[in-house]
TIKE-759216 format. One record per atom (N, C-alpha, C): residue in one letter; chain; x, y, z. Coordinates in nm, 2 decimals. Each point is the difference from the previous one (the first is absolute). Layout:
pamar rest: A | kette: A | east: X | north: Y | up: Z
...
This chain:
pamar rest: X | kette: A | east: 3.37 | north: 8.63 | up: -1.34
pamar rest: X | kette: A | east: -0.05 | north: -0.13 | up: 0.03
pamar rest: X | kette: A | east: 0.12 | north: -0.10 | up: 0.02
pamar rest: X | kette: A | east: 0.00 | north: -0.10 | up: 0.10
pamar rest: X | kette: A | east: 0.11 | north: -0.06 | up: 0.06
pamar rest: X | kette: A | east: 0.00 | north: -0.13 | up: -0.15
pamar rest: X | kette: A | east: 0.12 | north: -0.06 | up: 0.02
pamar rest: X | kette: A | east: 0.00 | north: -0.04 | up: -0.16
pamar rest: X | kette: A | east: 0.01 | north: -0.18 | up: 0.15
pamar rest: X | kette: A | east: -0.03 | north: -0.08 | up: -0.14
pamar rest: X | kette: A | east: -0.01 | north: -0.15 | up: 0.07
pamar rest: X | kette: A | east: 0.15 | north: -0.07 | up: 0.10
pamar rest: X | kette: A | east: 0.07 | north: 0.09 | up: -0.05
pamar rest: X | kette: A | east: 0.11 | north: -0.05 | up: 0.12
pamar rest: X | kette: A | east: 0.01 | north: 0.10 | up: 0.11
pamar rest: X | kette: A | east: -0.05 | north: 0.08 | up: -0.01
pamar rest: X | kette: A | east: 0.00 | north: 0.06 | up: 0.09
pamar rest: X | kette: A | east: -0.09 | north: -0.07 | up: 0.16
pamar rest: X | kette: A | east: -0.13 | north: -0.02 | up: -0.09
pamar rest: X | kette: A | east: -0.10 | north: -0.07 | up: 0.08
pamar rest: X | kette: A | east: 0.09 | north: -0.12 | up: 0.06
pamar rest: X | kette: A | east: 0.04 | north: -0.08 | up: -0.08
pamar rest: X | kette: A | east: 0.09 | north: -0.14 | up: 0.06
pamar rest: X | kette: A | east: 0.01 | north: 0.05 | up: 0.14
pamar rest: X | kette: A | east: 0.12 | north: 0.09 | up: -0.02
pamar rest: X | kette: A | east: 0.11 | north: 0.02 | up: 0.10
pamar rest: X | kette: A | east: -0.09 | north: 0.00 | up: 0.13
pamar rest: X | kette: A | east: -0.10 | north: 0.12 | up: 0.01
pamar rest: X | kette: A | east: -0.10 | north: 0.04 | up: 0.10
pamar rest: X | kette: A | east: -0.06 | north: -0.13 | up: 0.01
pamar rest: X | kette: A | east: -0.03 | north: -0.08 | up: 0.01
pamar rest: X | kette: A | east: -0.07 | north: -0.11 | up: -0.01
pamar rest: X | kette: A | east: 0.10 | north: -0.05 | up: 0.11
pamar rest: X | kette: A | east: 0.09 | north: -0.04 | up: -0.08
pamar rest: X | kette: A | east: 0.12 | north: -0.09 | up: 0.08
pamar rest: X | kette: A | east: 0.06 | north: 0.06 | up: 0.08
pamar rest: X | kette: A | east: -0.05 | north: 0.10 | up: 0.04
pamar rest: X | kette: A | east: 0.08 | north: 0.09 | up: 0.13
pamar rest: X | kette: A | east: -0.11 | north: -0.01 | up: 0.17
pamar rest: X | kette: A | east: -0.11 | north: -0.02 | up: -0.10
pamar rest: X | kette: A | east: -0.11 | north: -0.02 | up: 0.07
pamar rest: X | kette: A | east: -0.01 | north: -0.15 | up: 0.07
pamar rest: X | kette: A | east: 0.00 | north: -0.06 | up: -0.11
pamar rest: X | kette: A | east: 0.01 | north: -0.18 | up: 0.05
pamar rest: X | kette: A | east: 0.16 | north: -0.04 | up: 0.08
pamar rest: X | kette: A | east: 0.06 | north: 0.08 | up: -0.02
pamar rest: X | kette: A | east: 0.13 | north: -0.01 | up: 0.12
pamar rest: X | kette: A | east: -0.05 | north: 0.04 | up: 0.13
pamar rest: X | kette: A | east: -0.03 | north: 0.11 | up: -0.02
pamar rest: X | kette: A | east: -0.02 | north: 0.07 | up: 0.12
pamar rest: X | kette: A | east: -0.11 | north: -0.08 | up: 0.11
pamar rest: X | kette: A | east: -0.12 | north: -0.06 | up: -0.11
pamar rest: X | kette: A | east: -0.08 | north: -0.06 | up: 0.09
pamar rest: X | kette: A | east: 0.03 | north: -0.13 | up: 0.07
pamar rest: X | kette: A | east: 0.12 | north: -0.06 | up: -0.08
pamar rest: X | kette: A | east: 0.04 | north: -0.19 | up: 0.00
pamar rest: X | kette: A | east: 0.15 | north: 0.07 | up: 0.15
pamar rest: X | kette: A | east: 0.03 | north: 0.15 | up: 0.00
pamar rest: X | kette: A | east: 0.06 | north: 0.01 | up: 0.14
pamar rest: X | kette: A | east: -0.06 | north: -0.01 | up: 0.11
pamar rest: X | kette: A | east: -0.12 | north: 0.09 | up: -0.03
pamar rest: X | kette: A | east: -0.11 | north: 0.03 | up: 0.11
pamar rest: X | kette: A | east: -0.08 | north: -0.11 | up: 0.08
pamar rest: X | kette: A | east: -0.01 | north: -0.13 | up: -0.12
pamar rest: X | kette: A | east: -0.04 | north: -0.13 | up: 0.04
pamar rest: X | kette: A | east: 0.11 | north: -0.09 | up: 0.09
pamar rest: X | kette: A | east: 0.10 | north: 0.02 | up: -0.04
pamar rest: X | kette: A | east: 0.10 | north: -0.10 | up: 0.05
pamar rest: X | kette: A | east: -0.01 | north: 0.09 | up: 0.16
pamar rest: X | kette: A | east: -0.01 | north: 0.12 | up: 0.02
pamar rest: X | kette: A | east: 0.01 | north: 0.06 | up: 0.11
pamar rest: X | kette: A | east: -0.10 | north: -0.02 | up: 0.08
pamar rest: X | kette: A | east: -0.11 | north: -0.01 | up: -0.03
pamar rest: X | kette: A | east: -0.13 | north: -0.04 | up: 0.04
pamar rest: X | kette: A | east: 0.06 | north: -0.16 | up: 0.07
pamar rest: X | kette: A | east: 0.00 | north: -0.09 | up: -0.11
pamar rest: X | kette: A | east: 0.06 | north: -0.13 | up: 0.04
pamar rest: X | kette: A | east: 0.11 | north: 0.00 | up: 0.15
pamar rest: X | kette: A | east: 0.07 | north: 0.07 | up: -0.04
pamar rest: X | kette: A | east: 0.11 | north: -0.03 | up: 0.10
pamar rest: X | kette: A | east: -0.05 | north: 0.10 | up: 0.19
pamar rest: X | kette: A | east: -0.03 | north: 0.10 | up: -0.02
pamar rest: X | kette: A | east: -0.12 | north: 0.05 | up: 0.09
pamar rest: X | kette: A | east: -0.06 | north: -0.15 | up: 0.08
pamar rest: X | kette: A | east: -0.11 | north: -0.06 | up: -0.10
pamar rest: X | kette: A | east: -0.06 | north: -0.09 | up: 0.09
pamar rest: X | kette: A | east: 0.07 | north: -0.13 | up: -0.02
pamar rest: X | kette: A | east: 0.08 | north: -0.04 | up: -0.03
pamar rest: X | kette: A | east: 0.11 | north: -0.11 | up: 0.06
pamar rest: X | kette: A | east: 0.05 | north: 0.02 | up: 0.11
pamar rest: X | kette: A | east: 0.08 | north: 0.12 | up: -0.01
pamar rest: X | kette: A | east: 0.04 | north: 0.05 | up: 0.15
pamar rest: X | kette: A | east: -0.09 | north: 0.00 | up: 0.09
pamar rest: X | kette: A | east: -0.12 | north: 0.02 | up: 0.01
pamar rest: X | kette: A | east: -0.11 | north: 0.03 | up: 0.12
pamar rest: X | kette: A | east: -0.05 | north: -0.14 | up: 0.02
pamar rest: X | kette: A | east: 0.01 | north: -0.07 | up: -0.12
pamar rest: X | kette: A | east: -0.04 | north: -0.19 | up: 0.07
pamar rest: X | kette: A | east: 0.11 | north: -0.03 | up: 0.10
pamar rest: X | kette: A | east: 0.12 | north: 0.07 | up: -0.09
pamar rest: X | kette: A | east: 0.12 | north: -0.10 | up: 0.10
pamar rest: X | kette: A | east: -0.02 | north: 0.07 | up: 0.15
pamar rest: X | kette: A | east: 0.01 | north: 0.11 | up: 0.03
pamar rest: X | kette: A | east: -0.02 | north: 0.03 | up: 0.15
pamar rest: X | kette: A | east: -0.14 | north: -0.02 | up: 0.01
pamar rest: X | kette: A | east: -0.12 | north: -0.06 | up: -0.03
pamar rest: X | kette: A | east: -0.09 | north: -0.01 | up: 0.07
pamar rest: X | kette: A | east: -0.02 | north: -0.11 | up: 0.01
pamar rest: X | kette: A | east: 0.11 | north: -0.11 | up: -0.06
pamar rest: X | kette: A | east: 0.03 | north: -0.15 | up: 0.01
pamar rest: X | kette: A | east: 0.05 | north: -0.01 | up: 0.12
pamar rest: X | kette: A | east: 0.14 | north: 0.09 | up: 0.01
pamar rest: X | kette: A | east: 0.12 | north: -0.01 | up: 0.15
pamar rest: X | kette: A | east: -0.11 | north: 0.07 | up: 0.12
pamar rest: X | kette: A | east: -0.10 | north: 0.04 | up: -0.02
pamar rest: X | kette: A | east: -0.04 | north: 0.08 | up: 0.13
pamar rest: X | kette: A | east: -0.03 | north: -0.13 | up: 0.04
pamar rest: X | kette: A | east: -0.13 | north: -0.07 | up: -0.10
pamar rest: X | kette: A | east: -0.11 | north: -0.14 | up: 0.05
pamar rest: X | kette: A | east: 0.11 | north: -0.10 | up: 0.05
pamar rest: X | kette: A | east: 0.14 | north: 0.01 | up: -0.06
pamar rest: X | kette: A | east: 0.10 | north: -0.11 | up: 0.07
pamar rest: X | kette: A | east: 0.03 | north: 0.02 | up: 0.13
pamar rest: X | kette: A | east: 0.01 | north: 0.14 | up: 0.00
pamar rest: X | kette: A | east: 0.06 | north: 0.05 | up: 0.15
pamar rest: X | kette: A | east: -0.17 | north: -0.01 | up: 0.12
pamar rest: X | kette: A | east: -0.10 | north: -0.02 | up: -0.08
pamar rest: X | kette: A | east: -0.10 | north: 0.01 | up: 0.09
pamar rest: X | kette: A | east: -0.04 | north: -0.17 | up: 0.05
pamar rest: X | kette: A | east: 0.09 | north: -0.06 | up: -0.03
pamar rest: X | kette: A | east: -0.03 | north: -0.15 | up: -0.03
pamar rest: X | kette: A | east: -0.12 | north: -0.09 | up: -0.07
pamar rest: X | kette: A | east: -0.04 | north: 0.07 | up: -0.05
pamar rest: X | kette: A | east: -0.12 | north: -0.02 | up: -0.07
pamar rest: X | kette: A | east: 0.08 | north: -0.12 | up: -0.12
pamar rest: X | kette: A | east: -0.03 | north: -0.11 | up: 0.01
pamar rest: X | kette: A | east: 0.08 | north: -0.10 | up: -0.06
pamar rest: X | kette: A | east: -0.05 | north: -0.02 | up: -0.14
pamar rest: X | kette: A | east: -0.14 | north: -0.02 | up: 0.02
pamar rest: X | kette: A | east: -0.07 | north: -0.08 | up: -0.11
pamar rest: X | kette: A | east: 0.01 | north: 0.15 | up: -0.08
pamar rest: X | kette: A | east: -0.03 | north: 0.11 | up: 0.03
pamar rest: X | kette: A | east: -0.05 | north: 0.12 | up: -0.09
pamar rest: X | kette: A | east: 0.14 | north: 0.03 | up: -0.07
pamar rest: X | kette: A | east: 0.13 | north: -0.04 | up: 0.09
pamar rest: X | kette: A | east: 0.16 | north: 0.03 | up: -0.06
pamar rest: X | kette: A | east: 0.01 | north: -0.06 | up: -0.12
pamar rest: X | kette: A | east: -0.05 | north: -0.17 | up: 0.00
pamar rest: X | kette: A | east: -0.01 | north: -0.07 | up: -0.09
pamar rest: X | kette: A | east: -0.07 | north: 0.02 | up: -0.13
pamar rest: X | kette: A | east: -0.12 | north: 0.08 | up: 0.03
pamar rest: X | kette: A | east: -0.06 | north: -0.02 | up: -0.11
pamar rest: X | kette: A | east: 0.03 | north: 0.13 | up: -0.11
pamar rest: X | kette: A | east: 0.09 | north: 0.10 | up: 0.09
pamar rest: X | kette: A | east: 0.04 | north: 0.12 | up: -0.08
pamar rest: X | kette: A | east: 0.15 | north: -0.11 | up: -0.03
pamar rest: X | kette: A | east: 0.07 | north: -0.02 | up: 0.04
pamar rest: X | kette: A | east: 0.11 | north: -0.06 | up: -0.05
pamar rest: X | kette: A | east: -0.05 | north: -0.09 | up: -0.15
pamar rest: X | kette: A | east: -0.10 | north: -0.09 | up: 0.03
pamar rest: X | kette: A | east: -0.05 | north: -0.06 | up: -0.17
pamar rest: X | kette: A | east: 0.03 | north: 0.09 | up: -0.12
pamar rest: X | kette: A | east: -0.05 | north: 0.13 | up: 0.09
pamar rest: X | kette: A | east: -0.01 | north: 0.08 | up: -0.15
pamar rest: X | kette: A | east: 0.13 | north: -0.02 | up: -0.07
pamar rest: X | kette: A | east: 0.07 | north: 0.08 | up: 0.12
pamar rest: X | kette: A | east: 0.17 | north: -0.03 | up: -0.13
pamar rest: X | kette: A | east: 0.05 | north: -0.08 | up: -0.01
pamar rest: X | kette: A | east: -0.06 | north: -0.16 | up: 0.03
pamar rest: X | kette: A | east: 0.10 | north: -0.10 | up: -0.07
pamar rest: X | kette: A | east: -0.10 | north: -0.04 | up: -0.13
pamar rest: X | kette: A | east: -0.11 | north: 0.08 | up: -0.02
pamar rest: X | kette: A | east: -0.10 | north: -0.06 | up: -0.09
pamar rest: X | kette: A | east: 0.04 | north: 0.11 | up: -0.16
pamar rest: X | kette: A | east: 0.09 | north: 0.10 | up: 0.05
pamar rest: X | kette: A | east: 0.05 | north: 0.08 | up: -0.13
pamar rest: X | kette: A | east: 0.12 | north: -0.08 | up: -0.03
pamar rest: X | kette: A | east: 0.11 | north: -0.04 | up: 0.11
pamar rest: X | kette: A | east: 0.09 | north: -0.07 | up: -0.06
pamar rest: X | kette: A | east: 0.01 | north: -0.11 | up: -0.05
pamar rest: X | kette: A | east: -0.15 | north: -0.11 | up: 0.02
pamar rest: X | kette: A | east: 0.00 | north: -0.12 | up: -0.03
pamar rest: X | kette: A | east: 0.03 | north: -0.03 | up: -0.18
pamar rest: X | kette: A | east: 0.07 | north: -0.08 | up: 0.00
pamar rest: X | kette: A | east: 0.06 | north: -0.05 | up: -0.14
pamar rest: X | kette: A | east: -0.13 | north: -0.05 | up: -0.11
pamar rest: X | kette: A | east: -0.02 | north: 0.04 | up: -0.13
pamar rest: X | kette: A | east: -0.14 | north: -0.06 | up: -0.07
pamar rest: X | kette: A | east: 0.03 | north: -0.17 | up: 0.00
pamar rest: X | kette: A | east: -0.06 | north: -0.03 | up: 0.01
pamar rest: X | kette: A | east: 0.03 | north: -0.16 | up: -0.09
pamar rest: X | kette: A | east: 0.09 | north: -0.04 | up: -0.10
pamar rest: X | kette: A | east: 0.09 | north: -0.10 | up: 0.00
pamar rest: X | kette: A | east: 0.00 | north: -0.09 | up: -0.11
pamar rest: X | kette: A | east: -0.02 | north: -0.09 | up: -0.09
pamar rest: X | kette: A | east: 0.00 | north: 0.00 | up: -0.12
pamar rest: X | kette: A | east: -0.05 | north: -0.13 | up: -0.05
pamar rest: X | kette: A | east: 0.13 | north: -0.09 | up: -0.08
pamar rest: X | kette: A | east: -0.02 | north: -0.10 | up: 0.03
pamar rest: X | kette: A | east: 0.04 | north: -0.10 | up: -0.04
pamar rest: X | kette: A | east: -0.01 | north: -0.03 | up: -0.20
pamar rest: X | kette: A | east: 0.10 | north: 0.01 | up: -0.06
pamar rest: X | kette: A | east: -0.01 | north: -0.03 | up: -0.16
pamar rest: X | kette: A | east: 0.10 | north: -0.11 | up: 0.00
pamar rest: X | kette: A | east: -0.04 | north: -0.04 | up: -0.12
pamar rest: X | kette: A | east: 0.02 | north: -0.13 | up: -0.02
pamar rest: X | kette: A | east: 0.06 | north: -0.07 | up: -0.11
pamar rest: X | kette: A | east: 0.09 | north: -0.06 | up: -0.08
pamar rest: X | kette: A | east: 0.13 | north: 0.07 | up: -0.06
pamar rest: X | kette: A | east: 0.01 | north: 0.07 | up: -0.15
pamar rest: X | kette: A | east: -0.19 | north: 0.00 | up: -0.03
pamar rest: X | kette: A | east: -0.01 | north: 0.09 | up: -0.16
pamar rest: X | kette: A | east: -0.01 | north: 0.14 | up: 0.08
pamar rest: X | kette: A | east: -0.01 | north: 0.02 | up: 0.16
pamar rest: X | kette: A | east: 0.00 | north: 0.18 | up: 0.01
pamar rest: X | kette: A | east: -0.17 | north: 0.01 | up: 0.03
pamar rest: X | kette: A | east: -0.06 | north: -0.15 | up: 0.01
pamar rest: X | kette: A | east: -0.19 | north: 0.00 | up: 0.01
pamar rest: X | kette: A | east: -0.03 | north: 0.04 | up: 0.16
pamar rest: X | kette: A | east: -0.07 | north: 0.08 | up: 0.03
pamar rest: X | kette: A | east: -0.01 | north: 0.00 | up: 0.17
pamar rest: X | kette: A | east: -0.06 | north: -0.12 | up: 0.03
pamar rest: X | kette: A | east: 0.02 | north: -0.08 | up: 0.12
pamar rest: X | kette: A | east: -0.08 | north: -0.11 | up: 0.05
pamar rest: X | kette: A | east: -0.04 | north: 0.02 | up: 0.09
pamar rest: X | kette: A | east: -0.14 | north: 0.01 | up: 0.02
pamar rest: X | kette: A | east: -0.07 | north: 0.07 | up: 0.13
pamar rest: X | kette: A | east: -0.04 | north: -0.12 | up: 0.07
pamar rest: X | kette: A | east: -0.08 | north: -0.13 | up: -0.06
pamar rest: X | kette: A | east: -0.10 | north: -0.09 | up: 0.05
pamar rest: X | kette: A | east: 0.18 | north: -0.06 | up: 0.05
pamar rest: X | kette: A | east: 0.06 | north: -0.03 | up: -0.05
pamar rest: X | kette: A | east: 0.13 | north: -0.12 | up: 0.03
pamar rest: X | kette: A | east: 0.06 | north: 0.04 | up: 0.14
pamar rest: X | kette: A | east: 0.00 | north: 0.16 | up: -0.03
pamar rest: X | kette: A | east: 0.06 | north: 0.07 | up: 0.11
pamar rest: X | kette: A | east: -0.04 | north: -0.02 | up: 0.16
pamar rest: X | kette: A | east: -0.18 | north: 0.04 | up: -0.03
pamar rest: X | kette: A | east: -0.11 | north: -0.05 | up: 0.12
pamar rest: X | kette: A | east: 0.00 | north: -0.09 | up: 0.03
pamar rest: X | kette: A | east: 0.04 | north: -0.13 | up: -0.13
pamar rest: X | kette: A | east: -0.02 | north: -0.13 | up: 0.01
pamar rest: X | kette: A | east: 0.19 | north: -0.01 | up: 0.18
pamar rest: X | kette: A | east: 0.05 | north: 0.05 | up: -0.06
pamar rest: X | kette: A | east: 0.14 | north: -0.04 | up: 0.06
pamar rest: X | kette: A | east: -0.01 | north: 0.05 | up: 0.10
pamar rest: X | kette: A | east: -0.01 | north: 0.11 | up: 0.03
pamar rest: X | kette: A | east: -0.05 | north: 0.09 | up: 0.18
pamar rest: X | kette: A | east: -0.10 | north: -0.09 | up: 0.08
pamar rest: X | kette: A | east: -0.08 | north: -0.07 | up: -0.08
pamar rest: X | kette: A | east: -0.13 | north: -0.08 | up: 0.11
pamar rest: X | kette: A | east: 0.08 | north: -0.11 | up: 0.03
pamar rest: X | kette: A | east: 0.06 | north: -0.07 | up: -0.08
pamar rest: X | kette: A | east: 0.11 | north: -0.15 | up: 0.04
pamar rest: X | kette: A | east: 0.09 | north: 0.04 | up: 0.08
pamar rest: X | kette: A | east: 0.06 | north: 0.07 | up: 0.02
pamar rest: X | kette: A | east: 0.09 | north: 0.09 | up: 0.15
pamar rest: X | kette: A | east: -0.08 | north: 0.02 | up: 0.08
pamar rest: X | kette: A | east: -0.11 | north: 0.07 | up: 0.00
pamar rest: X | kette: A | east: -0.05 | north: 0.04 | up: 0.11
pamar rest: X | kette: A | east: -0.04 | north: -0.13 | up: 0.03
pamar rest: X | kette: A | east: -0.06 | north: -0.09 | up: -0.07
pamar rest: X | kette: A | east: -0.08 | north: -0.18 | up: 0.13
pamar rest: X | kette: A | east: 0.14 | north: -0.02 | up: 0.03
pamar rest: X | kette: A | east: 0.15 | north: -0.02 | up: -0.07
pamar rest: X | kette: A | east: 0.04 | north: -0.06 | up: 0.03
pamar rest: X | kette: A | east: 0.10 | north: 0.04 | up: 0.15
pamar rest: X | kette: A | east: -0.02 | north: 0.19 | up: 0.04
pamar rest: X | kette: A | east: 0.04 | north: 0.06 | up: 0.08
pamar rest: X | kette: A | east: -0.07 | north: -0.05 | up: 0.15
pamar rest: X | kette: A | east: -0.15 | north: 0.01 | up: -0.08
pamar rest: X | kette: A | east: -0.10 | north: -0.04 | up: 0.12
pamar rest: X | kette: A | east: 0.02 | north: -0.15 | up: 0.07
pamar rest: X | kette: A | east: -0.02 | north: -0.07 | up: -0.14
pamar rest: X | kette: A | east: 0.02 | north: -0.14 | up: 0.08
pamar rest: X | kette: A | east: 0.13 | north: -0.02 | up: 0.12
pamar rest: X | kette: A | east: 0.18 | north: 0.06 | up: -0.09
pamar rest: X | kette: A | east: 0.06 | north: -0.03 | up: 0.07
pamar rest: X | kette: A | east: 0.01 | north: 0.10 | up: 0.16
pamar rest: X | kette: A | east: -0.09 | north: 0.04 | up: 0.01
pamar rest: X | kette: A | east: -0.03 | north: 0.10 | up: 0.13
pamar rest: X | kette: A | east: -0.10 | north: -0.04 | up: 0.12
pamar rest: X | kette: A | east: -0.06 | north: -0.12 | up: -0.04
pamar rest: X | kette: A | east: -0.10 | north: -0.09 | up: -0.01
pamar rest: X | kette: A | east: -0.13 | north: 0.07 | up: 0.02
pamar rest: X | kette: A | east: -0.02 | north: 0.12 | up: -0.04
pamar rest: X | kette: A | east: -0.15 | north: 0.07 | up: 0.00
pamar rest: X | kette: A | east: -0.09 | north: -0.07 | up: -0.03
């Protein structure tokens, strides 16, 4: 009978092997968006180039920040409050 480290090992030989198999899977169909992105570019299809292109700027898009305030408190409302006073005052001087 296999003794408990034995089992470990087989386990973790197993969950390697599958966490390869996935990344391979992954990179498989990465590859196949990106030439079936370049084909739709080469076919001029503009809007359809675009909307495959969203994809990958929507993996590299950066999460949010928040703003803290000088005990280390997040300030969320002050934050919103400060982005909406830019934005009239962008608008206004744009004269929208």
């Amino acid at each position: 009978m296999p003794s408990t480290k034995d089992k470990g090992k087989s386990s973790n030989i197993i969950k390697k092997r599958e966490n390869k198999q996935s990344k391979q899977k992954q990179k498989l169909w990465l590859n196949k968006k990106i030439v079936q992105t370049d084909k739709i570019n080469k076919r001029k299809e503009t809007k359809k180039f675009f909307e495959e292109v969203k994809y990958f700027n929507q993996q590299q898009s950066p999460s949010p920040t928040n703003c803290k305030d000088s005990e280390g408190n997040v300030i969320i409302e002050q934050t919103l409050k400060r982005w909406k006073n830019i934005f009239i005052i962008f608008v206004i001087q744009k004269g929208h």
